[in-house]
N, C-alpha and C positions, 0 to 999 in steps of 0.2 A: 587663622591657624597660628598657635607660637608652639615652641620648642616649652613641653612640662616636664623632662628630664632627659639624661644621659645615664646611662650604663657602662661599667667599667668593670671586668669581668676579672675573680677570683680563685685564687686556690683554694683558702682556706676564710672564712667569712669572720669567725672571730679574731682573728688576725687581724683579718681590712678594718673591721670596726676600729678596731686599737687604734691600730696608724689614722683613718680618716676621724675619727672621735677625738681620739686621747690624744695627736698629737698634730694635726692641725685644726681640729677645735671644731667640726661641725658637730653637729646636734643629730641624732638617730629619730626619725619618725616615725618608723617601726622595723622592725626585724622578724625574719622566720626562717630559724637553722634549717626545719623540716624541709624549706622549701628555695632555700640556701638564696635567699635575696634578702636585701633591707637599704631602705632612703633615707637618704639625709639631706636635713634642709641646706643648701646651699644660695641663700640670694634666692633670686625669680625662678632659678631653675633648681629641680631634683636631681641629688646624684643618686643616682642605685649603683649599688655594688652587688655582683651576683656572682655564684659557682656555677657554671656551665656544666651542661651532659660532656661525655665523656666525648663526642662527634667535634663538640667544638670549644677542644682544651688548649688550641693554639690561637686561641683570643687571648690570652693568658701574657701578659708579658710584655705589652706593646707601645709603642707610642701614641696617647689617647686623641690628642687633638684639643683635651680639655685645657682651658683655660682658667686659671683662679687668681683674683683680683685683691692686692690689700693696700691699705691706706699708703707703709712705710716697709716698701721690700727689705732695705738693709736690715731695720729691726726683726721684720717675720727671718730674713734668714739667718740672720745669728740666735735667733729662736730656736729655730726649728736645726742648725748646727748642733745646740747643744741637745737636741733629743735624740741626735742620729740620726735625720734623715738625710740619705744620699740627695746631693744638691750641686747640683752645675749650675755655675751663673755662664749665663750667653751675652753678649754685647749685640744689640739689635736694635738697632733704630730707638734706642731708650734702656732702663733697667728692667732687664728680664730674666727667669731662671728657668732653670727646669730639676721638678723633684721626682723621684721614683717612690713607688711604694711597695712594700715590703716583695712583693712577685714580681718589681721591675716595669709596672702601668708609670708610664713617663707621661706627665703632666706639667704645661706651664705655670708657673708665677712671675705675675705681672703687680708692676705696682700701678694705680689709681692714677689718671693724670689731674692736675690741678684745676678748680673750674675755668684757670686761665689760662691752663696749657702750659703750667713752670711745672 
């Protein structure tokens, strides 16, 4: 058994796409307004981004738990600085961050460690 995606739950879906597409770069594998979900490829794992029933709209807003991996933190975040996305960097045991997306879903970035561990 592995982990074939994560769910990270939305207000508004073409919103999330924006932010998860447009401006940290993942790629859509499909989408469906009707049915207010869509994947994206992320690495080994799927992210889905979805709108929730109305029962469970306090998913909405939260701290994911998700982790996202890049070669060269400082350059992703002065990247991602200049597009607006809200970004706290954290001091933890190495270079780490955390970003929000457009509804407040707080997600790690993490930079890649070296194959040698620098």
């Amino acid at each position: 058994m592995q982990i074939a995606y994560v769910n990270i739950f939305v207000s508004d879906l073409t919103q999330a796409i924006a932010f998860y597409q447009g401006k940290l770069g993942l790629q859509v594998q499909f989408s469906s307004s009707e049915h207010g979900y869509a994947s994206l490829s992320a690495g080994a794992i799927r992210l889905g981004i979805a709108v929730p029933g109305q029962e469970e709209m306090q998913l909405i807003g939260r701290h994911t738990g998700v982790g996202l991996e890049v070669t060269d933190l400082e350059s992703e975040h002065n990247r991602l600085t200049a597009l607006e996305v809200r970004f706290t960097r954290q001091p933890w045991g190495g270079f780490m961050a955390l970003i929000a997306d457009p509804d407040g879903n707080v997600l790690y970035l993490d930079q890649k460690s070296s194959p040698h561990g620098q």
